[in-house]
C-alpha positions as CSV (number, residue, x, y, z in Angstrom):
1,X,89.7,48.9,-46.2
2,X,89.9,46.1,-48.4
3,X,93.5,45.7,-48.2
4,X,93.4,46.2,-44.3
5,X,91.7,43.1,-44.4
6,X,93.5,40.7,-45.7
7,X,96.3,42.1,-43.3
8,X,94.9,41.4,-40.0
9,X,93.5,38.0,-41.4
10,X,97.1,37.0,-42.2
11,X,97.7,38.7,-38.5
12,X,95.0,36.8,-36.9
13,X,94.3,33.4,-38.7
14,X,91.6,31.6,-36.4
15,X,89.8,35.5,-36.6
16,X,86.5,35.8,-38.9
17,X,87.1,38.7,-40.0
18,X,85.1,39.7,-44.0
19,X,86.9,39.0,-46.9
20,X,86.1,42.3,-48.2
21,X,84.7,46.2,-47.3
22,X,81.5,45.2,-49.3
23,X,81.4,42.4,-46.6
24,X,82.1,44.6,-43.6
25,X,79.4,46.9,-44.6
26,X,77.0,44.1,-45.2
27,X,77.7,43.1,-41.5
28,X,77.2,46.8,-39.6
29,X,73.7,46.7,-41.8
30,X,72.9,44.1,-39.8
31,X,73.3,45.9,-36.4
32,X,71.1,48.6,-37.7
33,X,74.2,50.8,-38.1
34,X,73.1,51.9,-41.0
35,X,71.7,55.1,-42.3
36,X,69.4,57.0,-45.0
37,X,70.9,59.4,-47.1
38,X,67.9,62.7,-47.7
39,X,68.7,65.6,-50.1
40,X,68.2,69.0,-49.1
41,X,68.0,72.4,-50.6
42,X,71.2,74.4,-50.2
43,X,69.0,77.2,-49.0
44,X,67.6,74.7,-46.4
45,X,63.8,75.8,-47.5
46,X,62.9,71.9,-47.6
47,X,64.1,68.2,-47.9
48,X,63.4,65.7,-51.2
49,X,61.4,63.3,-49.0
50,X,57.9,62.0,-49.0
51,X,55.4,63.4,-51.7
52,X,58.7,65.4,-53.2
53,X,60.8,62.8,-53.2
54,X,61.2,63.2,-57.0
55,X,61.4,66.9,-57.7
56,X,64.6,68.4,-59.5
57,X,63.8,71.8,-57.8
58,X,63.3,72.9,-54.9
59,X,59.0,74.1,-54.2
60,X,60.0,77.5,-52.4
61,X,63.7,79.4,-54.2
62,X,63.1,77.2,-56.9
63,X,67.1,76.1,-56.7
64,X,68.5,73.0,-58.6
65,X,68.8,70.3,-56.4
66,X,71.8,69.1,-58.0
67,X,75.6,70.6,-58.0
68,X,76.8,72.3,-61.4
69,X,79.8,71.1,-63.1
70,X,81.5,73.5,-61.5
71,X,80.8,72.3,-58.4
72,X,78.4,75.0,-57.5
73,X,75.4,74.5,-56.3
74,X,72.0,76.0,-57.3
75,X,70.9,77.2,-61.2
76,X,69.1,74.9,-64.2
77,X,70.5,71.3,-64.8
78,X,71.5,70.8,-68.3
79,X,69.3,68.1,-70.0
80,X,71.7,65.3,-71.6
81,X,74.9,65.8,-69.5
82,X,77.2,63.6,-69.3
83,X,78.1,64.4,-65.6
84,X,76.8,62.2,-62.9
85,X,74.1,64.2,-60.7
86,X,75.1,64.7,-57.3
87,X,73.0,66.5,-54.7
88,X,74.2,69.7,-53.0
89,X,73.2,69.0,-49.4
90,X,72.9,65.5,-48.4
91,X,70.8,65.0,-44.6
92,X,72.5,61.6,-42.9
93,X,69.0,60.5,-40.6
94,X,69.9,57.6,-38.9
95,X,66.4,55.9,-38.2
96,X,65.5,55.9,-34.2
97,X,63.3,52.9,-34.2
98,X,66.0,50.0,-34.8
99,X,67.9,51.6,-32.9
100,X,65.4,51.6,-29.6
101,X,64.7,47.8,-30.6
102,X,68.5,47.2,-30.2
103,X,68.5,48.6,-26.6
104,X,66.3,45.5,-25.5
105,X,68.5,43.1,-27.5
106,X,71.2,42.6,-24.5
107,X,69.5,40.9,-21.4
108,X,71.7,43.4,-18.9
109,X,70.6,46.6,-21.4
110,X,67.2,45.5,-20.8
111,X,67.3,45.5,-17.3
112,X,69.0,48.7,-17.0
113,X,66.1,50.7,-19.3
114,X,63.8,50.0,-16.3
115,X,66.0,51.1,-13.5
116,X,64.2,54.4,-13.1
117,X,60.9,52.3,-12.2
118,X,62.5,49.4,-10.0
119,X,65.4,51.2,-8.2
120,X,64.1,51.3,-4.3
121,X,66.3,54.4,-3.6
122,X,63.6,56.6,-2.4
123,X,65.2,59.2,0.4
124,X,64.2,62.2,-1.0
125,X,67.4,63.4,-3.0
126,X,67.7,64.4,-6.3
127,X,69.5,61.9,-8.4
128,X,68.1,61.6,-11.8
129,X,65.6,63.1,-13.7
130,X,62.8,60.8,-12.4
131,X,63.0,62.2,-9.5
132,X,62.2,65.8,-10.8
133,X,58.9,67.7,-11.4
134,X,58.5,67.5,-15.1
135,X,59.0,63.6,-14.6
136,X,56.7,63.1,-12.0
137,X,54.0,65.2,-13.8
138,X,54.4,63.1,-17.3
139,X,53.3,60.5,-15.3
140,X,50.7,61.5,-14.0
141,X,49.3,63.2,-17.5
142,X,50.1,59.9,-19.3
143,X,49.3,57.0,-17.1
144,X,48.9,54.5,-19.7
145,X,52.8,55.7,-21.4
146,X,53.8,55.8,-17.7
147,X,52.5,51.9,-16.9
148,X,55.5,50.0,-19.0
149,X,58.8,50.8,-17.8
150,X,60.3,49.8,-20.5
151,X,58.7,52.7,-22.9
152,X,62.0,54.9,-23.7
153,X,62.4,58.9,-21.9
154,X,64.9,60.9,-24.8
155,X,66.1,64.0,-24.7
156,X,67.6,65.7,-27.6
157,X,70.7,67.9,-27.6
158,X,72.5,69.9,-30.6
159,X,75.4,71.8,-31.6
160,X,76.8,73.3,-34.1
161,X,81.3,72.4,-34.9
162,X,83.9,72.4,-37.0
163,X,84.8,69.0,-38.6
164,X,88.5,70.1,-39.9
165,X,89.7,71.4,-37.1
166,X,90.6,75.1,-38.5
167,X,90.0,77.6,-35.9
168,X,89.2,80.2,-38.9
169,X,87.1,78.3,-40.9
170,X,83.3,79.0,-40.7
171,X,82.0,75.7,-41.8
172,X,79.6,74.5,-39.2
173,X,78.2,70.6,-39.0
174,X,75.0,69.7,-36.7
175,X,74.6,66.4,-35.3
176,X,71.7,65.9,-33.6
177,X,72.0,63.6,-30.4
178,X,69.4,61.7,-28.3
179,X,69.6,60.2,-24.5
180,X,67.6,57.7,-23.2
181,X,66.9,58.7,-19.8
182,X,65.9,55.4,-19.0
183,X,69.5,54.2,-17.7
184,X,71.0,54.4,-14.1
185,X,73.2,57.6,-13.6
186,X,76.4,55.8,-14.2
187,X,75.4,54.4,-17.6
188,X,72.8,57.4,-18.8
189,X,75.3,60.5,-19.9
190,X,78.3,58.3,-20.8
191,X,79.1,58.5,-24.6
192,X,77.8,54.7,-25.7
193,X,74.4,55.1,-24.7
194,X,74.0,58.3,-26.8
195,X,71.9,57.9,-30.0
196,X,73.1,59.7,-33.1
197,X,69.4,60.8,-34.7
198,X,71.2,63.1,-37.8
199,X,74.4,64.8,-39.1
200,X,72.7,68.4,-40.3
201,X,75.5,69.0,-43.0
202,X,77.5,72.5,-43.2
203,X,79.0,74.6,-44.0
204,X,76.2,77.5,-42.9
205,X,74.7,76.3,-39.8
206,X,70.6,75.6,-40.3
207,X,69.6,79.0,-37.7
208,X,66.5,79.0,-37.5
209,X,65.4,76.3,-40.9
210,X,66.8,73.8,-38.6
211,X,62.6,72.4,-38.3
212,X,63.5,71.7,-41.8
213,X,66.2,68.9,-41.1
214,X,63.6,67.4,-37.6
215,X,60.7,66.3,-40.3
216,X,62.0,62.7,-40.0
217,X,62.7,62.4,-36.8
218,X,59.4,64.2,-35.4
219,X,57.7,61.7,-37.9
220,X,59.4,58.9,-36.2
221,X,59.1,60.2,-32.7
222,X,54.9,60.9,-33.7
223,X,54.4,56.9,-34.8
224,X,56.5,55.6,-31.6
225,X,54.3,57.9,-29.7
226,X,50.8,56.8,-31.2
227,X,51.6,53.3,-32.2
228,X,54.6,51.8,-30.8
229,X,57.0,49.1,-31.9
230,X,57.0,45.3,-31.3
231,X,60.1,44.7,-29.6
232,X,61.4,41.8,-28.1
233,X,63.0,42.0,-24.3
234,X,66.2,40.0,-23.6
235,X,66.0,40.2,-20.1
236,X,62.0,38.8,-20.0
237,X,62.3,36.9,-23.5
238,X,58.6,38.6,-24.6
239,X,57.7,40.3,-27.2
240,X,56.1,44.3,-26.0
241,X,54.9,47.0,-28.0
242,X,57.5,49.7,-27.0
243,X,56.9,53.7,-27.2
244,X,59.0,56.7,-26.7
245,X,58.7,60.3,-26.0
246,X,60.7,63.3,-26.1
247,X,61.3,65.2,-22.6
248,X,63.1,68.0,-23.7
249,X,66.2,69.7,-25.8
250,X,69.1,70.7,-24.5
251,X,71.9,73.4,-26.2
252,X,73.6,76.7,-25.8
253,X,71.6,79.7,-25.9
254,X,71.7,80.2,-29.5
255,X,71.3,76.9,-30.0
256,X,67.6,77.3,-27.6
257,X,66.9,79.9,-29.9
258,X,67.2,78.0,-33.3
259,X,65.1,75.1,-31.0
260,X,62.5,77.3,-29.6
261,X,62.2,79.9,-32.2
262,X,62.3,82.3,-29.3
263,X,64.9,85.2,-30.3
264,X,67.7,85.3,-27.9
265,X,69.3,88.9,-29.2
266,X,66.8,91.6,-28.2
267,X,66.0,93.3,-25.1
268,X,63.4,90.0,-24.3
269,X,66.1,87.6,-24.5
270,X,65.4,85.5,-21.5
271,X,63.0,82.7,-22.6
272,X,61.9,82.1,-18.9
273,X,61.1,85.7,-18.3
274,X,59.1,85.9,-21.9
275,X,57.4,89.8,-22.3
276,X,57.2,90.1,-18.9
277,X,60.7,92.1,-18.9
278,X,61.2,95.8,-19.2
279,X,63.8,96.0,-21.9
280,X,67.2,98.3,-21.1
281,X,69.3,99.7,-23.8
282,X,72.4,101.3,-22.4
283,X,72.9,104.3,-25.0
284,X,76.8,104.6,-24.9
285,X,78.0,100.8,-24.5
286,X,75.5,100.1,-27.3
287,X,74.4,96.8,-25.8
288,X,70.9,95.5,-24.0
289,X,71.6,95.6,-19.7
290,X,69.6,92.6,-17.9
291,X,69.3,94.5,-14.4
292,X,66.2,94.2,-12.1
293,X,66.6,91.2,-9.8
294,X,65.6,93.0,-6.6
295,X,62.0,91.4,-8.1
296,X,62.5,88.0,-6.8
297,X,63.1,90.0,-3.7
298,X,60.4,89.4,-0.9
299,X,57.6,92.3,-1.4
300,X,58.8,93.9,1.3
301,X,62.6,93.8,1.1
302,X,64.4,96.8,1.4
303,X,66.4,96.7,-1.8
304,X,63.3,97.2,-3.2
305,X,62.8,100.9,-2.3
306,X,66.4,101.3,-2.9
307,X,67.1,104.0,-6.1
308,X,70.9,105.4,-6.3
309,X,72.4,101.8,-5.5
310,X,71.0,100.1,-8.6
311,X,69.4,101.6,-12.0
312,X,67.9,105.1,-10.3
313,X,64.3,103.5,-9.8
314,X,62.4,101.5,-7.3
315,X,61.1,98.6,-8.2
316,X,58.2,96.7,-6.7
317,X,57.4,93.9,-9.6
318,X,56.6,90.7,-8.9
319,X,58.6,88.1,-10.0
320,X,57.7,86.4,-13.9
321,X,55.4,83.7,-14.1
322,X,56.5,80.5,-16.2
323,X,54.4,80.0,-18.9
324,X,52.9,76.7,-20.0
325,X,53.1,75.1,-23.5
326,X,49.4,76.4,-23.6
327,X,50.5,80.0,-22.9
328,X,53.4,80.0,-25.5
329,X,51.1,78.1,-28.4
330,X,48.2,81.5,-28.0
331,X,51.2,83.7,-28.3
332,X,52.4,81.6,-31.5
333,X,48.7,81.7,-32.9
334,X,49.6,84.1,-35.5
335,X,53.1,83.4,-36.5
336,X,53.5,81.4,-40.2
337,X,56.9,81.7,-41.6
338,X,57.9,80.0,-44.7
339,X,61.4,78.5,-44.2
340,X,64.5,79.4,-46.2
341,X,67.3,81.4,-46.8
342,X,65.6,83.7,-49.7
343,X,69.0,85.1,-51.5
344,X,68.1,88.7,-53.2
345,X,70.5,90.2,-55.3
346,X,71.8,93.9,-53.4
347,X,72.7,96.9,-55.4
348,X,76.7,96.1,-55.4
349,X,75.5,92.7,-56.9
350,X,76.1,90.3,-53.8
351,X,73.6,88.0,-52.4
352,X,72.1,88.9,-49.1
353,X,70.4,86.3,-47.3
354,X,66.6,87.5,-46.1
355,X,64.2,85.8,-43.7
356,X,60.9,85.0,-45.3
357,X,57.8,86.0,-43.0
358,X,54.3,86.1,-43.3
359,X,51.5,87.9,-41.7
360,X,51.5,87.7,-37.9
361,X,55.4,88.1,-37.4
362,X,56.7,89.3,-34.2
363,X,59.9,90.7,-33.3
364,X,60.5,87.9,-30.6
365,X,58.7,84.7,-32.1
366,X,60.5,83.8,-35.6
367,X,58.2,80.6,-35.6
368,X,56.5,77.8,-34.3
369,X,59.1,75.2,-33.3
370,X,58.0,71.8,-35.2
371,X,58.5,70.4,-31.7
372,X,54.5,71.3,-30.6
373,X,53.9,68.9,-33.7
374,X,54.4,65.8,-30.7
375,X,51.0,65.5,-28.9
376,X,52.6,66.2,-25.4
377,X,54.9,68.9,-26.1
378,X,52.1,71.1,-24.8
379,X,52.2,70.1,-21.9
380,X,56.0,69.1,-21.0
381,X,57.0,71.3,-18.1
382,X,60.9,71.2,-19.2
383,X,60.7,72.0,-22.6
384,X,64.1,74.0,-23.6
385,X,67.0,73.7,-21.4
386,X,69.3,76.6,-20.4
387,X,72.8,75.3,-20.8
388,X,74.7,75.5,-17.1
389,X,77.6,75.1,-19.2
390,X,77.1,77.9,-21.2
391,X,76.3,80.4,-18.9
392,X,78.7,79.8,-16.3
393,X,81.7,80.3,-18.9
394,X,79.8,83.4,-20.0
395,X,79.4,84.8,-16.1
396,X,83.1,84.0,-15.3
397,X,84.5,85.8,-18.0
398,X,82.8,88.7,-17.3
399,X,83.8,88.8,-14.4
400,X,87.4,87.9,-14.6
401,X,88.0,90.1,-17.5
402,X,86.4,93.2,-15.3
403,X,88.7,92.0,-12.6
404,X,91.3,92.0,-15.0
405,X,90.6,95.6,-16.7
406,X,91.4,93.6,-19.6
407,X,91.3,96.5,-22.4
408,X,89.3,94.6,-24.7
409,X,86.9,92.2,-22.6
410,X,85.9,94.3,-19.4
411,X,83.1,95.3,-18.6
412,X,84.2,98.9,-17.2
413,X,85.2,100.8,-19.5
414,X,84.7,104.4,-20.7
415,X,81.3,103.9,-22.4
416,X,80.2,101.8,-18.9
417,X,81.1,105.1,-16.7
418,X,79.4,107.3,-19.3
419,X,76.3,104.9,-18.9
420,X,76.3,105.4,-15.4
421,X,76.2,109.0,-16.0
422,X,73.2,108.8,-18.7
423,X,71.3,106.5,-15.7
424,X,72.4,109.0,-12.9
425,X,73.6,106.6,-10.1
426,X,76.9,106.2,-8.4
427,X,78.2,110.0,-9.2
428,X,81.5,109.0,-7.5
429,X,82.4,106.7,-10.2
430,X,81.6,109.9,-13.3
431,X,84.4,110.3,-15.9
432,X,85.6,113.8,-16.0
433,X,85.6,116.3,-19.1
434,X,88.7,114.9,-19.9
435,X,87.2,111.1,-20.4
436,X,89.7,110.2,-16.7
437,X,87.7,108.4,-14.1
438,X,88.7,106.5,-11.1
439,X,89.7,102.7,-10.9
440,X,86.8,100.9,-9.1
441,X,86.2,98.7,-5.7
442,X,86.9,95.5,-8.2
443,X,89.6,96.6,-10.1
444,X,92.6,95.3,-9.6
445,X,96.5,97.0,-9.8
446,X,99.5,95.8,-11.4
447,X,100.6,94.1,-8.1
448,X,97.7,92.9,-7.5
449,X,96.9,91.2,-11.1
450,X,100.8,89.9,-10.6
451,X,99.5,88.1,-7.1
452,X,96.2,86.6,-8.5
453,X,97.8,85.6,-11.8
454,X,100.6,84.1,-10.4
455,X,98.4,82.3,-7.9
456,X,96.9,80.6,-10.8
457,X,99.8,79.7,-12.9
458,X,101.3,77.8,-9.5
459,X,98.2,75.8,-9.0
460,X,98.5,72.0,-9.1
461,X,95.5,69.7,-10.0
462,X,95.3,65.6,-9.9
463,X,95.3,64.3,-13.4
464,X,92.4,64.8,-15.6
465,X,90.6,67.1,-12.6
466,X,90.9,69.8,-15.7
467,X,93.2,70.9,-18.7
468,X,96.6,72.8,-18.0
469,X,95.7,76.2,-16.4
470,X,98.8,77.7,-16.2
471,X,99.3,77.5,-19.7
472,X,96.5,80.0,-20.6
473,X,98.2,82.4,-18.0
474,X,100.9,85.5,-19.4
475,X,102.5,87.0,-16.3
476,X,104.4,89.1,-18.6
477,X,101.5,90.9,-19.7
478,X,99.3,90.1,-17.3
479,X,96.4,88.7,-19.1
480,X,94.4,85.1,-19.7
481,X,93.5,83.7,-23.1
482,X,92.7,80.0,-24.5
483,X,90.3,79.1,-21.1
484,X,88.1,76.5,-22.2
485,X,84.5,75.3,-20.7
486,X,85.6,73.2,-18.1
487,X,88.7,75.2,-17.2
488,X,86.3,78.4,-16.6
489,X,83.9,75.6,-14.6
490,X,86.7,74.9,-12.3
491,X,88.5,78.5,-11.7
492,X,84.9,79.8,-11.3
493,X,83.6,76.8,-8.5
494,X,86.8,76.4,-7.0
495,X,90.1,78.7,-7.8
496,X,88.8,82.0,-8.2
497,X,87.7,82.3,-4.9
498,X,90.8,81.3,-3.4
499,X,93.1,83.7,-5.4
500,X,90.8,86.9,-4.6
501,X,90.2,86.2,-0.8
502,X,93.3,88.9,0.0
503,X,93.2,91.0,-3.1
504,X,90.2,92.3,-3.4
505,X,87.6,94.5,-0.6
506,X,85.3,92.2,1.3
507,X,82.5,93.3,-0.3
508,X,83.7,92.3,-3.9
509,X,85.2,88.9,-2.1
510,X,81.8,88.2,-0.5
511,X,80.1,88.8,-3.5
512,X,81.9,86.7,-5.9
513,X,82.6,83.9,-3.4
514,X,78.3,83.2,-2.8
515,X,78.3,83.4,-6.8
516,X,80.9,80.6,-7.2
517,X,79.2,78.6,-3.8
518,X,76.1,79.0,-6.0
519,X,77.8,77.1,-9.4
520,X,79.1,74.5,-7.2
521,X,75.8,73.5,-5.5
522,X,73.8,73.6,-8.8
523,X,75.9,71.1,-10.5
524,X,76.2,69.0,-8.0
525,X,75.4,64.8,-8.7
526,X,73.1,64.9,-5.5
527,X,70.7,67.5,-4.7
528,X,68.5,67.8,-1.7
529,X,65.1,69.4,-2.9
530,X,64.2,71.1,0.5
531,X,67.4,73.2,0.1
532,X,67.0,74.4,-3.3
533,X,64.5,77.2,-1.9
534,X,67.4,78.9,0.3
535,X,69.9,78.7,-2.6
536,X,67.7,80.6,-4.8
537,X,67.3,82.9,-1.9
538,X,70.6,83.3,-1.6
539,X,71.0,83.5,-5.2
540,X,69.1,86.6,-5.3
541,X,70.8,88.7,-2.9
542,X,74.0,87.6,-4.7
543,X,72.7,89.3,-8.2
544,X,71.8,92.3,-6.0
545,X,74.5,92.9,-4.3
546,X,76.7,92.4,-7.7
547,X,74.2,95.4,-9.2
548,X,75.3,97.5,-6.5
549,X,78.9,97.0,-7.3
550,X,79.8,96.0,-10.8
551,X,78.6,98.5,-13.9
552,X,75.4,97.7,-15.8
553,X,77.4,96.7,-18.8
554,X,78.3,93.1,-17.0
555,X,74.8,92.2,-16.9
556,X,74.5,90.3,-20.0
557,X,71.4,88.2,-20.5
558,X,74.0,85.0,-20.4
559,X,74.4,86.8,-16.0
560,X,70.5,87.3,-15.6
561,X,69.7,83.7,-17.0
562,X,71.6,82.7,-14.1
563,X,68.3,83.9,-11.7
564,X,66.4,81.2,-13.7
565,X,68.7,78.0,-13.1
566,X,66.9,76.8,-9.4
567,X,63.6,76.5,-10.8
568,X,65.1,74.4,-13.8
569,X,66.5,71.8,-12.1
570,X,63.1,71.4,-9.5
571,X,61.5,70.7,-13.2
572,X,64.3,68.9,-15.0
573,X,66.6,67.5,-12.0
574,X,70.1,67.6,-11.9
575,X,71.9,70.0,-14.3
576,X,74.5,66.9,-15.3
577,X,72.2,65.2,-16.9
578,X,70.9,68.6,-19.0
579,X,74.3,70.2,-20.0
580,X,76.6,70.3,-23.0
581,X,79.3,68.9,-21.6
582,X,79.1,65.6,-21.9
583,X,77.6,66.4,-25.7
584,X,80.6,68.4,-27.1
585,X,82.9,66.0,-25.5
């Protein structure tokens, strides 16, 4: 860097540029660029901060905190090596509070973090997340947070990825993200007004110990919360006492899981639906089936009463209630779990990583998320987002892979006939003694895969609308691999329905054609609240009708979570400003 340096000063003489990278580093210090380095146990059981700043081991496995010689981590450090220490995980928390002050430095930044209070667009749409429920209500719970516009909104988003690029490598590095939610909506979900809170380090992603690597920042977020910040204000040239608060978390559905502590691969994996769900294990396809949507049915819709054209039962449940931060702390009253990766030696001699638990452990609940540590996390509406991104990708393969009869990806298969069997609906659809059975309504032929497929790999899009399609398509053996987020986003909302419309029977069509309308409304910029009411409506009778034509084994908890989407963005507004995409971009 050094060397650099002197070579764009001799580039650029009238330039001050630092003599030195000791300089340069100097100078980013002074923009609060800077961050703290933490140690960590490798078995993520706790970090070398605070009252154990100090300790050589760690208070739970009792691991070294330093690497070996070797370069392996864990065991006894030697006493009077000559080796330097080093630490074998390293936490890189870059402190929120200068970072908030800095926000206010720039008299036009200042003005823009009270745009949610002073804009006089007030026509009933839905724009931004001020204008949603869970916004509306903090306000009303915390007047005196609520009276300065200026006191920051965040929201926190995390994922998990691969630094070096190698598709087979399993190394996985968290960084932790926060958005202030202050900003207009052309500033807020652009990439410079993000905040990078921590790098989580790899190469095992933190699961569930990820409370472990939040202690500093809930610390933070607790004193900005309580006590505040003097700051001073560009745009007004005051000095205020400035607070923030945390809104909610957004991530994919694993992610929500390591968040919430909810566990997302059982039977009850819909958060939103919680144990008010009637778990369904299909016995031949081996996997959990998220049926039953004819509940959000009115009472007295016929679907209801309906056995044969869904799971062989009627079913005249209400729909779930959403539970409160109240409700979900009395369920967590009992759960204490002691974090770590405990490594126990096996009987072949390898290490197999086991979950520490203490009394009061449920199957569903693998904690308390250190989240209800923040005085109004109780009583956020919004507190976990489901990831639009996530789950639309998830729905379309499903279905375009069942289209498909993609021999290692559909959904109908010979363990999805046997099901239906084992359920007794839809006899016409049985395998025989020989393991034969029919092609479906939805499936597709050769001729018609060669139509659809080729319909695809023709399509033209303007620049930067979305990646190369037709490159993901094989017309030789009729399949589609490679599709990425947005390239499912677009063939879901916009293409599929177009190459189906003569392929497939109206039913099917009709079907998946209200399921893509549906995408396309949701993520929409601009939402009009009295409408959102009809679309879940509509919604509904979608899901239904798909039960009545697609197997069980396509209703994944990633196609039921769908059912929960409308009533997410009437709490959180719209989903642009609560998906990944702008995050893993």
């Amino acid at each position: 860097m050094s060397m650099i340096f002197e070579l764009l000063k001799d580039a650029f003489e009238q330039a001050r540029l630092p003599d030195s990278f000791y300089e340069a580093k100097k100078t980013i210090n002074r923009l609060s660029l800077n961050y703290v380095s933490i140690h960590a146990c490798p078995n993520d059981c706790m970090l070398y901060w605070g009252d154990d700043k100090d300790a050589e081991t760690c208070k739970v496995c009792h691991t070294s905190r330093w690497k070996q010689p070797n370069g392996k981590n864990g065991g006894d450090v030697r006493c009077g090596s000559k080796f330097k220490k080093k630490p074998s995980k390293v936490l890189r928390y870059f402190p929120l509070k200068p970072r908030l002050q800095r926000l206010f430095m720039s008299s036009k930044t200042a003005e823009n973090m009270r745009w949610h209070a002073m804009d006089s667009n007030r026509d009933g749409l839905m724009r931004h997340p001020r204008d949603s429920e869970s916004w509306k209500r903090f306000n009303e719970v915390h007047v005196e947070f609520a009276a300065d516009p200026r006191n920051v909104r965040l929201g926190l988003a995390a994922d998990g990825f691969n630094p070096f690029g190698h598709q087979s490598s399993t190394h996985s590095t968290w960084p932790v993200i926060l958005i202030p939610y202050n900003l207009p909506p052309w500033i807020c979900m652009k990439q410079t007004s993000f905040i990078l809170s921590m790098i989580i380090p790899g190469k095992k992603m933190p699961g569930n110990d990820i409370d472990i690597y939040m202690q500093p920042l809930i610390k933070e977020l607790n004193e900005l919360w309580s006590f505040g910040i003097e700051t001073f204000d560009a745009s007004q040239g005051q000095f205020f006492k400035l607070h923030a608060t945390l809104m909610w978390t957004i991530s994919d559905f694993p992610g929500l899981g390591n968040l919430s502590g909810w566990n997302t691969h059982t039977g009850l994996a819909c958060p939103s639906c919680n144990f008010d769900f009637l778990p369904n294990r299909l016995p031949h396809s081996r996997k959990w089936c998220f049926m039953g949507h004819r509940r959000f049915l009115g009472s007295s819709h016929r679907y209801r009463h309906h056995n044969s054209k869904f799971d062989g039962t009627k079913d005249l449940r209400s729909p779930p209630k959403m539970l409160s931060g109240s409700d979900v702390l009395n369920q967590l009253a009992d759960i204490n779990i002691t974090f770590g990766k405990n490594l126990e030696m096996t009987e072949k001699g390898k290490r197999s990583r086991v979950r520490r638990v203490e009394d009061g452990d449920t199957q569903q609940w693998k904690k308390r998320s250190i989240f209800f540590q923040l005085p109004y996390w109780e009583f956020n509406l919004l507190r976990h987002n489901l990831d639009v991104m996530h789950i639309e990708k998830n729905v379309f393969d499903n279905v375009l892979f069942t289209l498909l009869n993609d021999s290692a990806r559909s959904k109908d298969n010979l363990n999805a006939r046997m099901d239906l069997v084992s359920m007794g609906i839809r006899d016409d659809l049985w395998p025989n003694e020989n393991g034969k059975y029919s092609p479906s309504c939805f499936t597709m032929t050769n001729i018609e895969k060669d139509v659809f497929l080729a319909t695809l790999k023709s399509v033209l899009l303007p620049d930067g609308y979305s990646s190369n399609i037709s490159r993901c398509v094989d017309l030789k053996n009729r399949k589609i691999h490679g599709l990425k987020s947005h390239d499912c986003h677009i063939l879901m909302e916009h293409l599929l329905p177009i190459a189906i419309r003569n392929l497939l029977p109206d039913q099917v069509c009709m079907v998946l054609v209200e399921l893509g309308s549906f995408f396309r409304q949701i993520c929409s910029r601009v939402l009009n609240v009295k409408e959102l009411d009809n679309l879940q409506s509509r919604l509904v009778l979608t899901l239904c009708h798909m039960e009545m034509i697609f197997p069980p084994s396509l209703f994944t908890v990633m196609v039921h979570l769908v059912v929960h989407l409308v009533d997410e963005v009437k709490l959180g507004g719209p989903v642009p400003y609560r998906w990944m995409y702008s995050i893993e971009r």
